[in-house]
N, C-alpha and C positions, 0 to 999 in steps of 0.2 A: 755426524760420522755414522756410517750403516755397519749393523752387528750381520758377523754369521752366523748362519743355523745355530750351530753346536754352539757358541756363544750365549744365545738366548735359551738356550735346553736348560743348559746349567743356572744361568740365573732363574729360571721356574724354578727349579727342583732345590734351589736353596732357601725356599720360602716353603712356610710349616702350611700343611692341608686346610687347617683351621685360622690363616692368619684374615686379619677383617685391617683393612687399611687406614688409617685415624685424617677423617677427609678434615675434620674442620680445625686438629691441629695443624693440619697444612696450612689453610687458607688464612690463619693467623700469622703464619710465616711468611708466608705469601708478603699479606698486607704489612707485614713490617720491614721489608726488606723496600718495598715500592714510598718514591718519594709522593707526599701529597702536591696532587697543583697549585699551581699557583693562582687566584684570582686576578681576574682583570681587572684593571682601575679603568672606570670611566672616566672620560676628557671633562675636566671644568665644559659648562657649558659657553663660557666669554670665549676661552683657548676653541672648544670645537667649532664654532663661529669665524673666529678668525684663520683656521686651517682650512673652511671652506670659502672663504674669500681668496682667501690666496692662491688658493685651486682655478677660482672662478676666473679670478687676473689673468693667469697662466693662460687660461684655456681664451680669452678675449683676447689677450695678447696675439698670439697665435693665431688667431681665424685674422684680425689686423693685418699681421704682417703677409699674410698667405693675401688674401686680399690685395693688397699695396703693393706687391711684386705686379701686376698683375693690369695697375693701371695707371696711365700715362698724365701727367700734369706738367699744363703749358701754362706759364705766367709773367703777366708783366710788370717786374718791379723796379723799371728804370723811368725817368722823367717824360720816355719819347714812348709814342707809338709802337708797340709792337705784333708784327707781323708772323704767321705762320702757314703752314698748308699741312689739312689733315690725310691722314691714309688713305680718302678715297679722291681728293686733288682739292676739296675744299677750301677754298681758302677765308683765314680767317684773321682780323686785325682785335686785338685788345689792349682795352685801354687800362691805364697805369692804375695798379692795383687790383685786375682783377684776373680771374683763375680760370681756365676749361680744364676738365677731366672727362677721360674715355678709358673702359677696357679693351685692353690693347686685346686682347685672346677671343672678341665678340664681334667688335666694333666691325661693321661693313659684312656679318655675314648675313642676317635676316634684315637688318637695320642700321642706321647710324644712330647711335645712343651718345650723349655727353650730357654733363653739367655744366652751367656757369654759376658762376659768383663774380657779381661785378656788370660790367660793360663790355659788349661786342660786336661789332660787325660783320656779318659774314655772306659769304658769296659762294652759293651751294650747286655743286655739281648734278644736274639732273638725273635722279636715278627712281624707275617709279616702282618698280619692285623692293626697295631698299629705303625706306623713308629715313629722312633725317629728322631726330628728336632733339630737342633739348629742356631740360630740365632743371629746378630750383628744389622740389622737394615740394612744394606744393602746388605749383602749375604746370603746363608742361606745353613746347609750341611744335607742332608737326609740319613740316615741309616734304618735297621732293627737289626741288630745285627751283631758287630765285635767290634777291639778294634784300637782307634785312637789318635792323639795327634793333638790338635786344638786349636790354637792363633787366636782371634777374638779382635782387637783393632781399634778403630774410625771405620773406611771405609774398613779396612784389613781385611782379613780369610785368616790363610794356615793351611791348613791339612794336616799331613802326618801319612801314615796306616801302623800299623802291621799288622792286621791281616780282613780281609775278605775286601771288597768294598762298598766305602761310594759315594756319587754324589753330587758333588759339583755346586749351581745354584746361577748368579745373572741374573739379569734380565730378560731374553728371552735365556739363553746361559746357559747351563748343561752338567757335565760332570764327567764319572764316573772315581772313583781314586783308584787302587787295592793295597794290600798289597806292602810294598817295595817301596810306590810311593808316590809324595808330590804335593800338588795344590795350589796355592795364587791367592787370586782376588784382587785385586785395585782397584780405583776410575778410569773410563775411558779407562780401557785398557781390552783386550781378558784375561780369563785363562790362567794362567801360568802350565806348565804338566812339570813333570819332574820324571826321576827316584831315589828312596832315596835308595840306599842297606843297608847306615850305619844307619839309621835311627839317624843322629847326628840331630832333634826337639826335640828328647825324653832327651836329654842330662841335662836339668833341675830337670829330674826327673832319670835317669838312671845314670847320673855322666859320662857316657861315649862320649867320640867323635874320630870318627876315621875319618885321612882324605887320601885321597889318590887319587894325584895327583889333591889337592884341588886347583885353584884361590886361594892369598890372601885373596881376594874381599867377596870371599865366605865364608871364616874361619869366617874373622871377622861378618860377615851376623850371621852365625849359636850364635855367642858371644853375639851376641845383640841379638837375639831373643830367646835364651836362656836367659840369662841372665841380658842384658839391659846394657852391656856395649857398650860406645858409643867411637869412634877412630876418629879423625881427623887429616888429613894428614899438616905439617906443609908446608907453603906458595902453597898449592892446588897441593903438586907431590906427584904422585902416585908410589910405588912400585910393578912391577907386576913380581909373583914369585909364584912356588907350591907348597905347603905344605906334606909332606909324611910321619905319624906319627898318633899314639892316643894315648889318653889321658882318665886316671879316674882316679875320685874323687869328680870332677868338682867343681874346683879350677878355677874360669874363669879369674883371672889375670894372675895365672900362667901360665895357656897356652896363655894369650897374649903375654907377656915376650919372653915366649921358641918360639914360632913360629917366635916372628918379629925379635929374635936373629938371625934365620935361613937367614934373607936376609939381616943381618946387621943392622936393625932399634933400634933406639933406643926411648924404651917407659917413657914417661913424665905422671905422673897425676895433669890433670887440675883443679880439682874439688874436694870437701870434701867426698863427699857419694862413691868415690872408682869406681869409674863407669865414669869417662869420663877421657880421654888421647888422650894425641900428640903424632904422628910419627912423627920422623925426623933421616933421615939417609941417606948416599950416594948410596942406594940399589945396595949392592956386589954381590947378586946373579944375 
């Protein structure tokens, strides 16, 4: 509230010439009138630990789901074949149980980027300004346009081409793989280069497998990656013998059977799901 003149005149002039003002019985009033602070308590340190996790959750959570709006997942988990076509007309077959992923907000404008997990076939639109990638997290196969069959599981890629040349890269180490021809990376070891003429990778999806003058070793390789059945030799002997014969339908027990007949093996199933067995036999061939 503002005083008038004459207001403040008078309070001067009711104060003696000589009065001396008593400062430090004020500031005793002062200070007893004002409440003391209060201190802070510091957080247990287990409690401030877990306020920052839960922080940290929040905030992963978050970048997650921002993320996941964002990208696209095709998967196949019915018994059959399943078929798709990407945004830029790609088309692409996968087989049961396994996954592609693409950002949908990216995909086709400097490149084609996706992941797989699993097993796929694809038949790539040529684009040369626009490369088609795919990716495991630890290998990675670059195209323009052809048409391939590619197994990408944990740490694994193999690639094998029908038709035009894809280039297979992990880390400092590239290499290109033409039609007729199959590539695997592993964890710690060089490119694997090989020629495929029968294309038996396609055999999940073609039913066919021909072998000729196959390794065991080999047949069974193609059975499992194909298909996922798993063989184990009984007390660690190995039969080593050729395989000369194909096969369609792809019936993958039954050509375990008919082959390990060929050198005398006989096949046991260890497991309920049909997918894993014992060799044991005195290998006649």
């Amino acid at each position: 509230m503002s005083l008038e003149q004459n207001d403040i005149d008078q309070l001067v002039t009711s104060y003696r010439e000589d009065f001396t003002p008593d400062v430090e019985r004020g500031l005793r009033q002062l200070h007893g009138r004002l409440k003391p602070a209060r201190k802070m308590r510091a957080l247990p340190r287990r409690r401030l630990l877990a306020v920052a996790a839960v922080a940290l959750l929040v905030v992963v959570t978050a970048i997650a789901l921002l993320t996941r709006d964002t990208l696209t997942y095709l998967t196949n988990e019915t018994a059959e074949l399943a078929e798709f076509q990407l945004p830029d007309g790609t088309a692409l077959t996968l087989q049961r149980g396994s996954q592609v992923s693409y950002d949908a907000t990216t995909y086709n404008l400097d490149a084609r980027r996706l992941t797989l997990d699993g097993q796929a076939y694809f038949e790539v639109v040529p684009d040369a300004g626009r490369p088609f990638i795919v990716s495991n997290g630890h290998a990675a196969l670059q195209v323009t346009g052809t048409a391939f069959n590619l197994r990408a599981q944990a740490e694994e890629m193999e690639v094998e081409v029908s038709e035009g040349t894809v280039v297979l890269r992990q880390s400092n180490e590239s290499l290109p793989v033409a039609a007729m021809e199959c590539a695997l990376v592993k964890p710690g070891a060089p490119i694997e280069h090989r020629p495929a003429p029968h294309l038996n990778h396609h055999a999940w999806r073609t039913g066919v497998l021909q072998f000729d003058h196959t390794p065991i070793e080999e047949a069974l390789a193609y059975l499992s990656d194909n298909w996922g059945i798993s063989c184990e030799w009984e007390n660690g002997r190995v039969c080593s013998y050729e395989v000369n014969t194909s096969y369609r339908g792809g019936d993958a027990v039954a050509v375990l059977k008919d082959i390990a007949q060929l050198g005398g093996i006989e096949v046991r199933s260890t497991g309920t799901d049909g997918k894993h067995f014992l060799l044991k036999g005195s290998c006649s061939q």
